[in-house]
N, C-alpha and C positions, 0 to 999 in steps of 0.2 A: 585527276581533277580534284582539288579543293573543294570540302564540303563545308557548306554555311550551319555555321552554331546555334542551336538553340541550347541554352540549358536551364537547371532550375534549382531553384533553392526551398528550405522547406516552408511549406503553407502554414499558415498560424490565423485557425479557423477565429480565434479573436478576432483577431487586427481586421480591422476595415480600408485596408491601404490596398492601391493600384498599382499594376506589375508593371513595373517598367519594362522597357526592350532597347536592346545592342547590349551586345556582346563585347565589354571595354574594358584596357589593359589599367593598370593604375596613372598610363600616361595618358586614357581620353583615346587612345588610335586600337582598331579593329582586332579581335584576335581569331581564332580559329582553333583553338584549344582548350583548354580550358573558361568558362565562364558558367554564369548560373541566373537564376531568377531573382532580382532585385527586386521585392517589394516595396515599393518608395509611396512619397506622395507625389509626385512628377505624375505628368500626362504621361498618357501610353501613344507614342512618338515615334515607333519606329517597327522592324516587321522583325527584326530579332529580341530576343530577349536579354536582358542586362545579365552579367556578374554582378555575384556580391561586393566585398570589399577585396577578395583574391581571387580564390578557384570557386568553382559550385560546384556540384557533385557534379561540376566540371561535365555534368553531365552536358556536352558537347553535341547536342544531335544533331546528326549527318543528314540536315535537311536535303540535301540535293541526294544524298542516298538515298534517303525516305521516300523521295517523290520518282524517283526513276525508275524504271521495269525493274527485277530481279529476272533474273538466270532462273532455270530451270533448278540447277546445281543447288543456287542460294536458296531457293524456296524450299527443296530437299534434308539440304541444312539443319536452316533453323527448323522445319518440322521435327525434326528426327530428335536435336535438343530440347524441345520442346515438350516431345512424350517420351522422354526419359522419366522410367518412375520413379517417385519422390517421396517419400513419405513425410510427411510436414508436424512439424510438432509448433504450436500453437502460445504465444505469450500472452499476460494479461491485457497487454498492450494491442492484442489484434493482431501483430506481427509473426507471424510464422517463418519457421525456417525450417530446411534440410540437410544436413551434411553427406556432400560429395566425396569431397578428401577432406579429412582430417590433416593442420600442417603441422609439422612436426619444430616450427622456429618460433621466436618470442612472440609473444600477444602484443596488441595492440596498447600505446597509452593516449589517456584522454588529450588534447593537444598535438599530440604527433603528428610530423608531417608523415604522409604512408602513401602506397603505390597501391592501386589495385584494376584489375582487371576486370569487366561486366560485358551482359549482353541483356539488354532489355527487351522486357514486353509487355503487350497487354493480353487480357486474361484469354482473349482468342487466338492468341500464341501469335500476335501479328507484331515483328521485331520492330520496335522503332529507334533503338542506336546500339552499336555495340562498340565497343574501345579496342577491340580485337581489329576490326575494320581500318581501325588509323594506323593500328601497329603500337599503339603505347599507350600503357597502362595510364589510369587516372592518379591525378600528383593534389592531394588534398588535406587536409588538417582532420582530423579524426573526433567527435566527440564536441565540437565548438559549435555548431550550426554552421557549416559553410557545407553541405548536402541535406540532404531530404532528412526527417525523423527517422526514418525508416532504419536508411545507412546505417547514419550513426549508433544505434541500435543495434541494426544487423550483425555489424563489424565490432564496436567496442564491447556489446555483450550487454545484459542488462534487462530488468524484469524477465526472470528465469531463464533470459538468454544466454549462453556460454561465448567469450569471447572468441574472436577468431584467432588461429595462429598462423603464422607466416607459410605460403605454400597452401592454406587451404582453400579448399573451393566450398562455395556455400548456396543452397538456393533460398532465396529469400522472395516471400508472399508479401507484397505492404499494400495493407487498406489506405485507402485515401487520404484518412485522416492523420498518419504518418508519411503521406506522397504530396501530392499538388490541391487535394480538397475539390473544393465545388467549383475552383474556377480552371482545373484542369491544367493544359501546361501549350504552348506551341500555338495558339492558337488567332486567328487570321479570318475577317471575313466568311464568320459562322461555322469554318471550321475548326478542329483541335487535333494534332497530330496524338495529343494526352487528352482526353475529354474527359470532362469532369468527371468528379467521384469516380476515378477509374482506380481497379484493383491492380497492381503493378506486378509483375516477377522477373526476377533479376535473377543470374547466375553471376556471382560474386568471386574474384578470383584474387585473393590479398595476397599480394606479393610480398609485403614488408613494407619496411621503414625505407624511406625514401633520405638519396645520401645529401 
């Protein structure tokens, strides 16, 4: 079964603009993969949420995943990655990270297209999308704004962050104000599948340079 997209792009507690929603290719028609949080001035019109000008941190959420029972197994799971211990080292930025694996292939550059692999949560370890689930790695520009603050941080390195190298795995901590902010992310009829100020953690899995 095909799952319905939400993604998101990053918050910019400036701006006073309204999120748009659908999840649209650069031809206008529906995708299912890649897309992200368009902050426009456009009403908010629809029950998905917009891509930017390409990918969003493509963050892709498996709404119909999100909303469906889990397995016994899945719940297992993700608990188990969940309390794998981490030790967090802390940026000026609010951003924390941990290294899993260390990879042993080229770092990342600012603009690059790059692959990588995540599983997301929130801070009560409750998964809300993981790219593992689709089978393919997220396909996105590194370093430009087309994902969250956070990412591009996490991944390109910066304020005392070490970049990532191809092959590693990384856990990454992002405060709101590098995530989706005050107005959260998914969100529908008083609920948010991201609700505001929510503290985020990702297990970050950078594959490389995308061909």
């Amino acid at each position: 079964m095909n799952s319905l997209p939400i993604s998101i792009r990053t918050y910019n507690p400036t701006n006073n603009l309204t999120p748009g929603l659908g999840c649209l290719s650069r031809g206008k028609r529906p995708i299912v993969e890649s897309c992200a949080l368009k902050f426009n001035e456009n009403k908010y019109s629809s029950p998905l949420l917009n891509r930017r000008e390409a990918v969003g941190i493509g963050f892709c959420f498996g709404l119909v995943q999100f909303l469906q029972p889990r397995t016994d197994a899945d719940a297992a799971e993700e608990s188990g990655a969940a309390a794998a211990p981490c030790e967090f080292t802390a940026a000026p930025s609010g951003l924390a990270y941990c290294e899993k694996v260390i990879g042993n292939g080229p770092q990342p550059v600012k603009g690059q297209l790059i692959k990588a692999h995540y599983t997301g949560r929130l801070e009560d370890g409750k998964v809300f999308d993981s790219s593992y689930n689709r089978g393919k790695p997220l396909t996105f520009r590194v370093g430009v704004g087309e994902v969250i603050k956070g990412w591009d941080e996490g991944i390109l390195g910066g304020e005392g962050i070490p970049p990532m190298q191809a092959g590693g795995k990384r856990k990454l901590r992002i405060p709101a104000a590098l995530g989706y902010g005050m107005r959260g992310a998914g969100c529908r009829g008083g609920s948010c599948i991201i609700p505001p100020d929510s503290v985020l953690l990702f297990d970050v899995e950078f594959v490389g340079k995308a061909n």
